[in-house]
C-alpha positions as CSV (number, residue, x, y, z in Angstrom):
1,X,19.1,-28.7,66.9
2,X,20.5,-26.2,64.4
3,X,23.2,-27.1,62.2
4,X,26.7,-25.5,62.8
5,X,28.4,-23.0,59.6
6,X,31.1,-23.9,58.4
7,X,33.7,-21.5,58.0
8,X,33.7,-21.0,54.6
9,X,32.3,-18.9,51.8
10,X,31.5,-20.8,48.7
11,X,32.2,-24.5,48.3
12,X,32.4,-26.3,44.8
13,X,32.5,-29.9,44.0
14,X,36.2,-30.8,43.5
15,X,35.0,-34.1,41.7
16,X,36.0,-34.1,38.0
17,X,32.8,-35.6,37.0
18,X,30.3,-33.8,34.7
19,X,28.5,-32.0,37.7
20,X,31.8,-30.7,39.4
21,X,30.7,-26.9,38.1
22,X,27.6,-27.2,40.0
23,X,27.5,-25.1,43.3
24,X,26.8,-27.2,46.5
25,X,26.5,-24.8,48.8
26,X,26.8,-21.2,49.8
27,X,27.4,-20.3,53.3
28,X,28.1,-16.5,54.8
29,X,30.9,-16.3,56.4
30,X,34.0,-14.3,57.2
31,X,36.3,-14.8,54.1
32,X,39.3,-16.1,54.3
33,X,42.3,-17.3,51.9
34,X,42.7,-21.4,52.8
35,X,46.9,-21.3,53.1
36,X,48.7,-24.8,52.4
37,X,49.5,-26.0,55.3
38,X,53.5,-25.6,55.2
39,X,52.9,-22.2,55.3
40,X,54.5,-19.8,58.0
41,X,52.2,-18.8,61.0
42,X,52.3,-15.8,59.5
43,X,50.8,-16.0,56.4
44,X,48.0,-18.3,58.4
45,X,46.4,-15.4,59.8
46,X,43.3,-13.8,57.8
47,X,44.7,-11.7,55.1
48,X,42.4,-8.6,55.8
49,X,44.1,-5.4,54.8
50,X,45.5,-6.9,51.2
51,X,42.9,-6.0,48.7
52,X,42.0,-8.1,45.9
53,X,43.6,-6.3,43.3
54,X,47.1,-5.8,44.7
55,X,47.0,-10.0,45.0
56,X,46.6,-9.7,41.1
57,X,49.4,-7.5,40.5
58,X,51.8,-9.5,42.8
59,X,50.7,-12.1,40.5
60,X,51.3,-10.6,37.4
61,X,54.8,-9.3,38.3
62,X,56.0,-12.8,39.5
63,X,55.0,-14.5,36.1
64,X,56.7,-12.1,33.8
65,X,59.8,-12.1,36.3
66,X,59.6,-16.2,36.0
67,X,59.2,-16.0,32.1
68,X,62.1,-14.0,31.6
69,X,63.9,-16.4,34.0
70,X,62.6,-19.7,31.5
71,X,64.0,-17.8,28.7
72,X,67.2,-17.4,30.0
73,X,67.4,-20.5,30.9
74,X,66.0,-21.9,27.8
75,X,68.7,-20.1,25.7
76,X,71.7,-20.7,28.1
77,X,71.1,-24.4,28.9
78,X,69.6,-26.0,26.0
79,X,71.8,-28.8,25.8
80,X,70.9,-29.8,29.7
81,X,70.0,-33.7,30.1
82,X,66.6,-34.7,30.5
83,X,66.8,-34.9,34.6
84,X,68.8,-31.5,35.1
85,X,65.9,-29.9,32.7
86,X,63.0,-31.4,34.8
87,X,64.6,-30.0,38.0
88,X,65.2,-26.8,36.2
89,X,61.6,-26.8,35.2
90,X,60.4,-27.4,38.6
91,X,62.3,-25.0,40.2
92,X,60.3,-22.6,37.3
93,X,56.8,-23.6,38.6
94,X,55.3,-20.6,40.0
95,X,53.8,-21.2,43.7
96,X,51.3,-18.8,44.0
97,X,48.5,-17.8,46.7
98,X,45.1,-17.7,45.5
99,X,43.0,-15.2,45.6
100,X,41.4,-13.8,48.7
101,X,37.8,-13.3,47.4
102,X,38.1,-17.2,45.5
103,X,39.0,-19.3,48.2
104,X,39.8,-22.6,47.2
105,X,41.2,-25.9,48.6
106,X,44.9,-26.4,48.1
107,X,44.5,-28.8,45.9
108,X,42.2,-27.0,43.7
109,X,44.3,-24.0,44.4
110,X,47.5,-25.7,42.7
111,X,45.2,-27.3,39.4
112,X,43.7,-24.0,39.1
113,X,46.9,-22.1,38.7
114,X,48.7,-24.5,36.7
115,X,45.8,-24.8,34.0
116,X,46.2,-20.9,34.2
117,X,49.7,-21.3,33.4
118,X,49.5,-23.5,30.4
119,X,49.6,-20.8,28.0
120,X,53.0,-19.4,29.2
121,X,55.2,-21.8,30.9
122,X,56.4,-24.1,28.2
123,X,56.9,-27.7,29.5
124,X,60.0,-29.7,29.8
125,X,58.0,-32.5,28.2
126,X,56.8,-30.0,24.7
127,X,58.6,-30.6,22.0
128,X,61.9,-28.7,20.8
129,X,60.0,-26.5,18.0
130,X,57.1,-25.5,20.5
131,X,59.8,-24.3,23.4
132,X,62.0,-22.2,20.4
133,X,59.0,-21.1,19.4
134,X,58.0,-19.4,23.4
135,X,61.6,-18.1,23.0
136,X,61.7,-16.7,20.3
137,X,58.1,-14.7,21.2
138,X,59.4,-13.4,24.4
139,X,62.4,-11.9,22.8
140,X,60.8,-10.5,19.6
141,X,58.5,-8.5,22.5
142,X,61.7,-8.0,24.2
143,X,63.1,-6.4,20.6
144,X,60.2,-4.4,20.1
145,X,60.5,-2.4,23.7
146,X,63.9,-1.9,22.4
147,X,62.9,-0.1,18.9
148,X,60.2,2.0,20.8
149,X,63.0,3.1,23.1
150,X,65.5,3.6,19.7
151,X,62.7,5.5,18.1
152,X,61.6,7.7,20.8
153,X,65.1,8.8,21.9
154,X,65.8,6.9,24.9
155,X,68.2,4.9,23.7
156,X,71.0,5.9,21.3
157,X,72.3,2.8,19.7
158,X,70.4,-0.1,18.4
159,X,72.6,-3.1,17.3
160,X,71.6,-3.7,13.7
161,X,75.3,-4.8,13.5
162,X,77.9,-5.3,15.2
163,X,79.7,-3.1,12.2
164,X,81.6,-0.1,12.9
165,X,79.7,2.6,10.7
166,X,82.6,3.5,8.6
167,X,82.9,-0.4,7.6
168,X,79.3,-0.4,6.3
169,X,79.9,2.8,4.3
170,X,83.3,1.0,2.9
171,X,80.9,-1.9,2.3
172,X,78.3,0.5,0.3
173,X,81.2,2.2,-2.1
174,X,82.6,-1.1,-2.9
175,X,79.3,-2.5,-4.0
176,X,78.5,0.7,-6.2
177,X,81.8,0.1,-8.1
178,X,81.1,-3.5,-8.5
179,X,77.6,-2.2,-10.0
180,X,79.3,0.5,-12.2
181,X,81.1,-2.3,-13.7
182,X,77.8,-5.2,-13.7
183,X,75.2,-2.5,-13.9
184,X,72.6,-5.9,-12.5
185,X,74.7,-6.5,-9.4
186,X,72.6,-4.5,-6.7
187,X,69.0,-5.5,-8.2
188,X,70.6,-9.4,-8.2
189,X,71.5,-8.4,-4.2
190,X,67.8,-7.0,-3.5
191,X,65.8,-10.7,-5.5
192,X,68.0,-12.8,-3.4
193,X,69.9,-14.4,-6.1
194,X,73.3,-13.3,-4.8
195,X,73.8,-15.5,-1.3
196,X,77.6,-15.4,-0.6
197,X,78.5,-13.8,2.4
198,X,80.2,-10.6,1.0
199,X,77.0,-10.3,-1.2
200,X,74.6,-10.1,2.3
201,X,77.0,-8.1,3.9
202,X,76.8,-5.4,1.3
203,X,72.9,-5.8,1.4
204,X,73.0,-5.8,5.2
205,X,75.1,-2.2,4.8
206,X,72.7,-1.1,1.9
207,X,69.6,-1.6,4.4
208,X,71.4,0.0,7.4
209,X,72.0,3.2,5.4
210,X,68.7,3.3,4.3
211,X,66.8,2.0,7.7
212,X,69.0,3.5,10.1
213,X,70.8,6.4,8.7
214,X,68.6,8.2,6.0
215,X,65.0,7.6,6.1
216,X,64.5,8.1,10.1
217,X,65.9,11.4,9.4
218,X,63.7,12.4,6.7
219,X,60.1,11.2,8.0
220,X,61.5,13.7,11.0
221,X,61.8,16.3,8.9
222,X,58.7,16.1,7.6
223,X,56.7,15.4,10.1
224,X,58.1,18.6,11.7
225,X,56.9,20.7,8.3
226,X,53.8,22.2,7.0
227,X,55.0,20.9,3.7
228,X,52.3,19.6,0.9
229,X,52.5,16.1,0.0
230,X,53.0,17.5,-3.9
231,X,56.0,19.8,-3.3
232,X,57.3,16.7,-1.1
233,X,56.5,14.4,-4.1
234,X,58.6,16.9,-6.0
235,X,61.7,16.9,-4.2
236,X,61.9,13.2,-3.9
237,X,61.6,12.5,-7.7
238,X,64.7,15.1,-8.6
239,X,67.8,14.6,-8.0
240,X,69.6,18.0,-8.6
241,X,68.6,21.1,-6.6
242,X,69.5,24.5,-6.7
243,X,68.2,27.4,-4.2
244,X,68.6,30.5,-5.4
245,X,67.9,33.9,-3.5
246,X,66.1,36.4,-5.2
247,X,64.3,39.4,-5.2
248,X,61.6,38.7,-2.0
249,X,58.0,39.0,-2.8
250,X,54.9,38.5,-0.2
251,X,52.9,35.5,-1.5
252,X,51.9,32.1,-0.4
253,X,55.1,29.3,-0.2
254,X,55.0,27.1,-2.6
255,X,56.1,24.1,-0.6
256,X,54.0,24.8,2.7
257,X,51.3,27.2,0.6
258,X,51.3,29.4,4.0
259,X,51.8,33.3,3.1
260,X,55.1,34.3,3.8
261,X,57.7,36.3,2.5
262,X,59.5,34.3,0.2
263,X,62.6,35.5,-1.4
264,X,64.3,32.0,-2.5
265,X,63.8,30.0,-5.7
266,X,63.7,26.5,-5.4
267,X,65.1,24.6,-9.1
268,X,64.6,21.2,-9.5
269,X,66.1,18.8,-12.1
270,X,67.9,15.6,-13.1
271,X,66.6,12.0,-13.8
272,X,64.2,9.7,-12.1
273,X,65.9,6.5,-10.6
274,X,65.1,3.7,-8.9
275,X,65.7,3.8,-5.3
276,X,67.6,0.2,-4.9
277,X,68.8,-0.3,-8.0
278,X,69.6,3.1,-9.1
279,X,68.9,2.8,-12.5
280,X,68.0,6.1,-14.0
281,X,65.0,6.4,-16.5
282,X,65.6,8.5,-19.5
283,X,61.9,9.8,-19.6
284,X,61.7,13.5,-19.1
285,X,65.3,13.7,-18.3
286,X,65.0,17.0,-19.2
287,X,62.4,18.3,-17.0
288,X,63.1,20.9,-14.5
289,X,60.6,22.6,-11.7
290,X,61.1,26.0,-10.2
291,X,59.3,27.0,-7.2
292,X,59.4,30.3,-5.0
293,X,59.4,29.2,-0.8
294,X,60.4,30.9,1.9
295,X,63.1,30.9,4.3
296,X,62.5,28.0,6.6
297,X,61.0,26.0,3.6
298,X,64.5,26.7,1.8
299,X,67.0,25.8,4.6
300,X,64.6,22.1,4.8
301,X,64.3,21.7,1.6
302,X,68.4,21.9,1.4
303,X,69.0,19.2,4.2
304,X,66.0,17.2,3.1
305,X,67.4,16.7,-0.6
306,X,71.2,16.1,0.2
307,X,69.9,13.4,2.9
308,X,67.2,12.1,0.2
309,X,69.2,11.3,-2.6
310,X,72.9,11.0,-1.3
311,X,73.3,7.9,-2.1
312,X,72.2,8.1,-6.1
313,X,74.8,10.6,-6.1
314,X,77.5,8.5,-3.9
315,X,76.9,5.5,-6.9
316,X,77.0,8.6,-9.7
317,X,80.7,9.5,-8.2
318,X,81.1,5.6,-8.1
319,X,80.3,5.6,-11.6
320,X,82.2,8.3,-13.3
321,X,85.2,6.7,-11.2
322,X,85.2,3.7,-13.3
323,X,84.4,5.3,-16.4
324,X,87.4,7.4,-16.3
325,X,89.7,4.2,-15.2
326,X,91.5,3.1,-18.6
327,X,92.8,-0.4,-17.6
328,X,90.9,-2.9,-19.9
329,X,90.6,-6.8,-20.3
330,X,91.0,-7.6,-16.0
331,X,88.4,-8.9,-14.0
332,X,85.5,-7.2,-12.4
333,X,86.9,-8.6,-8.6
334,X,90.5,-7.3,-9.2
335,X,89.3,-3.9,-10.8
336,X,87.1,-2.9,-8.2
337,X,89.8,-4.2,-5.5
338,X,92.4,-1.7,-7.4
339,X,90.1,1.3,-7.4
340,X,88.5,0.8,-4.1
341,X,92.4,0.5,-3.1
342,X,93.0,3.8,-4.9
343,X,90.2,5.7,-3.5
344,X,90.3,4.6,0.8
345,X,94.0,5.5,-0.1
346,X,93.4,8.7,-1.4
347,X,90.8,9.5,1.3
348,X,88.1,9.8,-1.0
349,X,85.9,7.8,0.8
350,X,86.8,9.0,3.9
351,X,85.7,12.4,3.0
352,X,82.0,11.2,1.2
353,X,81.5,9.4,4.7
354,X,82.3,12.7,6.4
355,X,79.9,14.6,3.8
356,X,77.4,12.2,5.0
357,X,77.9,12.8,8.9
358,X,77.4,16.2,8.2
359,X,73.9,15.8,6.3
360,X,72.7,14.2,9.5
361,X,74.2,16.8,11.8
362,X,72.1,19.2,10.2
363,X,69.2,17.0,9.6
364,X,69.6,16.4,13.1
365,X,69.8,20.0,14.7
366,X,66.9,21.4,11.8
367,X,64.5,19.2,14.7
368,X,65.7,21.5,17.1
369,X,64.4,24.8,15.5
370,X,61.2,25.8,16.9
């Protein structure tokens, strides 16, 4: 007589042995996801109108809704006993349906998922290191999306600090006076040889000026220009400017070498320094550049400098502060505590933190020009 089908469509060998990837046999059938058998009635019944794919997604979305879940838990309940984290790990396990066009026993349902797993789910039983580790992954991903969002405008505020602004700035003025006084103070700050608290919190202030205020400001501006990388070049390397109008004359700019109808003289001049340190270098001090741009080049050129080199010129007004203070023989800590004193008191720095909110004001509404 002829042998009956079975209603299946492709059967492995579930033994472990050293055959078990062999195919035994392959029937024709309908196809049809094999449920556990706890299932609902429901879900028993021939999953026909699901295709493949959207299985896959559901997938998908339930692991990375039960990874964030383990890191939550994984940062909030570290210090859980050994039988509260197993039950918290169990309750993680992901109990999935497998796939419509793979069936597969329940049992080799369940292995095959978990193997799946292995690389994300970390295990109760791993050891400390290897479960920060997973942590600390998901949330530097986690930290990324944020800084896409930061840098493309979807998001305002990214906590570098938990610092009000103003307090960094403080922060900045007070280390420029201590440097004005111990001209190796900031370069000892940027080699790491400095590691008392006040020391990284000035550093932590020096990078968020730099990081979050200026230089995300001036790679805008430029990439919105037609400028030449030398006339850039230029305008970073002096820190004095004057624009001058004069008499206009039909030729090609000099900073975007476009023809336009230039009428404004750009002079450049003052010393080379070094960007963290500050230091200035005496060679060429001299030197000046003059160059004839047009309008639009002018009015960038004049927000791109102050935002460029404000803070060489916040440490110069630091320094000629200190050079004009007459009190001799005191300690470095209790002058700077007496002129920083002096100078929040006087709203000096008050008014150099509002000269600096205005640079970005117009750095930030030059973008909006068309």
């Amino acid at each position: 007589g002829k042998r009956k089908r079975l209603n299946t469509s492709v059967l492995y060998d579930s033994d472990e042995s050293e055959d078990s990837d062999i195919l035994v046999r392959k029937v024709f059938a309908k196809r049809q996801c094999i449920m556990d058998e706890d299932e609902s009635s429901e879900e028993q019944q021939p999953d026909k109108t699901c295709p493949a794919e959207n299985v896959s997604i559901n997938r998908k979305q339930k692991v990375f809704v039960k990874l964030k879940e383990l890191a939550r838990q994984r940062a909030t309940r570290r210090s859980c006993s050994s039988e509260n984290c197993e039950d918290s790990n169990g309750e993680a396990e992901i109990e999935e349906e497998p796939l419509c066009h793979l069936p597969l026993t329940p049992t080799e349902g369940s292995e095959t998922d978990s193997d799946s797993m292995k690389d994300f789910i970390v295990e109760e039983e791993e050891d400390d290191d290897d479960s920060t580790e997973h942590v600390k992954r998901l949330l530097t991903l986690l930290t990324f999306v944020v800084v896409v969002l930061v840098n493309s405008g979807y998001i305002a505020f990214f906590p570098v600090s938990r610092c009000d602004h103003y307090v960094h700035f403080k922060r900045i003025v007070k280390a420029f006076l201590i440097n004005a006084i111990d001209d190796t103070f900031l370069s000892s700050l940027y080699d790491g040889t400095r590691q008392k608290k006040y020391a990284q919190d000035m550093l932590l202030s020096l990078h968020y000026l730099d990081d979050r205020f200026i230089q995300p400001r001036l790679e805008n501006l430029i990439s919105r220009s037609r400028w030449k990388d030398r006339y850039k070049e230029r305008v970073d390397c002096y820190p004095d400017v004057r624009i001058i109008l004069k008499n206009p004359k039909n030729m090609s700019c000099q900073a975007c070498e476009l023809n336009r109808y230039c009428k404004f003289n750009v002079l450049l001049s003052g010393k080379l320094y070094n960007s963290r340190t500050l230091e200035a270098d005496d060679f060429m001090s001299d030197d000046k550049q003059v160059l004839k741009v047009g309008m639009v080049c002018a009015n960038r050129t004049r927000v791109y400098h102050h935002l460029k080199h404000f803070k060489y010129k916040l440490y110069v007004d630091c320094s000629s502060v200190t050079e004009l203070d007459g009190v001799e023989d005191e300690p470095v800590k209790d002058t700077v505590e007496r002129l920083f004193s002096q100078l929040e008191d006087s709203g000096w720095i008050q008014k150099r933190y509002n000269d600096l909110e205005d640079y970005m004001n117009d750095a930030d509404s030059f973008q909006e020009e068309k």
